[in-house]
C-alpha positions, 0 to 999 in steps of 0.5 A: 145385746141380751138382756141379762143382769145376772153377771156383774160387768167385772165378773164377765170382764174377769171370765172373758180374759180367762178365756182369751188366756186361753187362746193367748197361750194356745197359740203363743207356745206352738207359734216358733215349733210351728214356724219352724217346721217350713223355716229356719229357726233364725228366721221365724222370730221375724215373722212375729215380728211382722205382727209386732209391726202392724200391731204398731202401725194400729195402735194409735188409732185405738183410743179414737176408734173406742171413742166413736164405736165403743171398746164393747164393740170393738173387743168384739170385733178383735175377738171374732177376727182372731178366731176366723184367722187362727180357724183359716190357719187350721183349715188352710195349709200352706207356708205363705197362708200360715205366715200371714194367719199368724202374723194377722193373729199376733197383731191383733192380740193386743188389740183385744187386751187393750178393749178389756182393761177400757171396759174394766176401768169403766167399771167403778172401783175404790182407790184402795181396791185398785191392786186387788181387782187389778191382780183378779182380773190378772188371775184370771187371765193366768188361771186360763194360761195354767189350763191350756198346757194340760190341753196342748199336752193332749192335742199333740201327745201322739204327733206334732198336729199343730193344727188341732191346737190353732181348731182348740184355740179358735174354739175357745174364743166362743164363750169369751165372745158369747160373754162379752155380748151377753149384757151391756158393759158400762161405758167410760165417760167420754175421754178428752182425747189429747194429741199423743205427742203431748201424753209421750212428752209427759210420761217422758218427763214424769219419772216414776211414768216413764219407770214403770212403763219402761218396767212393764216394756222388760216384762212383755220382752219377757213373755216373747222370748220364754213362751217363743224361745223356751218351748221350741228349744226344750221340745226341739233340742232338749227332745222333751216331748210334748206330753211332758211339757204339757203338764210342766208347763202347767206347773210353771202357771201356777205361781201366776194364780197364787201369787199376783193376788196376795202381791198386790195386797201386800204391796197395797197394805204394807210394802209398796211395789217397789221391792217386789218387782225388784225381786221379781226382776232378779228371779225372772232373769236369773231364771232364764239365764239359767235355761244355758246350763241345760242339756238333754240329761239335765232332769225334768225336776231341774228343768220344772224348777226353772220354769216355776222360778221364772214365773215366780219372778214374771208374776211379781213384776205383773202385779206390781206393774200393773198395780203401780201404774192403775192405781195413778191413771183413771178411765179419763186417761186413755192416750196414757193406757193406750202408750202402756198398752201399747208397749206389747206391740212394741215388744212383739216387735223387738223380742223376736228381732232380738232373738232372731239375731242372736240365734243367727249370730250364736245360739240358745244358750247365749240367746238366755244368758243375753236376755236373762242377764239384760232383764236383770240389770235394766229391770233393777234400773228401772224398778229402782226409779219408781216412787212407792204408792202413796195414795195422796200422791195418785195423781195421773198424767194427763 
């Protein structure tokens, strides 16, 4: 490693998951028209689904793998093999070669996220200051997501060249790794591992465990069916060119960078997580079942309206999420943030399946009338059977 101390470990944890935003982004909103292009639409989701499964396969060995090689050199890893899979996409044509770059690419998305929130915990933070750097390091993420939009909206405004997005986004994962291999980050103290079977049987018995995971599993269901499902049906069927969405999709971001950080001071000082995230469930879902009433007169002022409430709604379940279930574990607790971090995979898997299937069976507009209205009601269930923070009452599952 270089021997530089000029950056605090949270603010190089905080600029690498911009960064990796960045790339996340990038590829996400181009993955289905980009499938789409050499198979059928009902077909694609099957594809991400792919990486959703290997994702799966892997997933328990993260916590064992951090314990013998270090999350440091392991987010490493991750990075450096995302970006040689998304340039080999880029620089190798082809139906069979694309399909395993993206489903290897997908795969290992979580894997990287999952290192990033090790290195964060190792990083000594107050009980009371858990919500606030929680919703920076999701700003920054966010912050990332905002900006790709404007520069997919360039690279593809005369032609629907995706491989000049899938070159950008490899580009950007160098300074994420160049800053994540610019300084020694701490390093948790060594985890006692215990059989996942036992951690899946106590977050199982443990109520508010069980809620908030289950919470966070309705989100990420979220973040596969709006960026794989939104993009390719406004550009594909609405016939909204890119150029356009470039810059409505940037607009969408915003309220991920204006509203997670005041979500969780709030929930933190006075309400607690339980009636955002509740009122982020009704908006998220409501705003994407509302993508059904669309068509290709609709206005672009009423299509920008529904994609910023989406995301209005997506960005208080994240904070609260996030800040709910942070706050109640330590860096000891890596089984339970390895099962909480696992729920991406899990939704990689079933999102596209679910999609898959609808489309094949229907179409766009029934697929958001299905998803938005599900994400309402079992996203009420759940919110409703979190306990409130209380911080004499944090105590995390082991």
């Amino acid at each position: 490693m270089l021997k530089s101390e000029e950056m605090h470990p949270r603010m190089i944890l905080f600029a690498s998951n911009f960064f990796f935003s960045m790339f996340t982004a990038l590829t996400i909103y181009v993955t289905l028209p980009f499938l789409s292009s050499f198979m059928p639409d009902a077909y694609a989701g099957f594809v991400v689904a792919m990486g959703g499964v290997i994702a799966v396969a892997v997933f328990p060995f993260l916590p064992r793998l951090g314990d013998r090689y270090g999350a440091q050199r392991l987010v490493l890893v991750f990075t450096v093999a995302e970006m040689l899979s998304i340039l080999a996409l880029a620089i190798f044509p082809g139906a069979l070669a694309d399909t395993i770059f993206i489903i290897l690419a997908l795969a290992m998305q979580p894997f990287v996220s999952y290192e990033l929130d090790l290195l964060l915990e190792a990083v000594p933070t107050e009980k009371s200051m858990v919500g606030r750097v929680r919703t920076i390091f999701l700003t920054a993420w966010n912050v990332g997501a905002l900006a790709a939009p404007l520069l997919l909206g360039a690279l593809l405004a005369n032609s629907n060249n995706y491989g000049r997005v899938y070159l950008a986004a490899a580009a950007v994962l160098i300074p994420c790794i160049i800053l994540l291999n610019s300084r020694n980050l701490p390093k948790a103290s060594a985890p006692k591992l215990s059989h996942m079977q036992d951690t899946l049987v106590c977050i199982s018995h443990d109520r508010d465990f069980s809620a908030v995971t289950f919470a966070h599993f309705l989100l990420y269901l979220f973040y596969i069916w709006a960026p794989l499902y939104v993009p390719i049906y406004l550009h594909s069927v609405l016939a909204i060119p890119w150029s356009e969405l470039g810059w409505m999709f940037s607009l969408m971001l915003i309220p991920y960078a204006l509203v997670e950080y005041p979500a969780g001071w709030v929930a933190d000082r006075f309400l607690g997580d339980m009636k955002p995230m509740l009122a982020g469930f009704l908006i998220a879902g409501l705003a994407l079942a509302s993508f059904s009433l669309l068509s290709p007169s609709s206005p672009l002022i009423l299509v920008l309206v529904i994609l910023i409430s989406s995301r209005v709604g997506a960005a208080l379940i994240e904070s609260m999420t996030e800040g709910h279930f942070f706050r109640r574990i330590s860096d000891q607790d890596i089984n339970t943030m390895s099962i909480f971090r696992g729920i991406w995979p899990l939704a990689n898997v079933i999102g596209p399946v679910v999609g898959s299937l609808i489309l094949y069976f229907g179409n766009f507009q029934i697929f958001f009338l299905l998803t938005g209205g599900f994400l309402v009601v079992a996203g009420s269930i759940a919110t409703l059977r979190i306990q409130d923070f209380h911080p004499e009452e944090a105590e995390a599952c082991r």
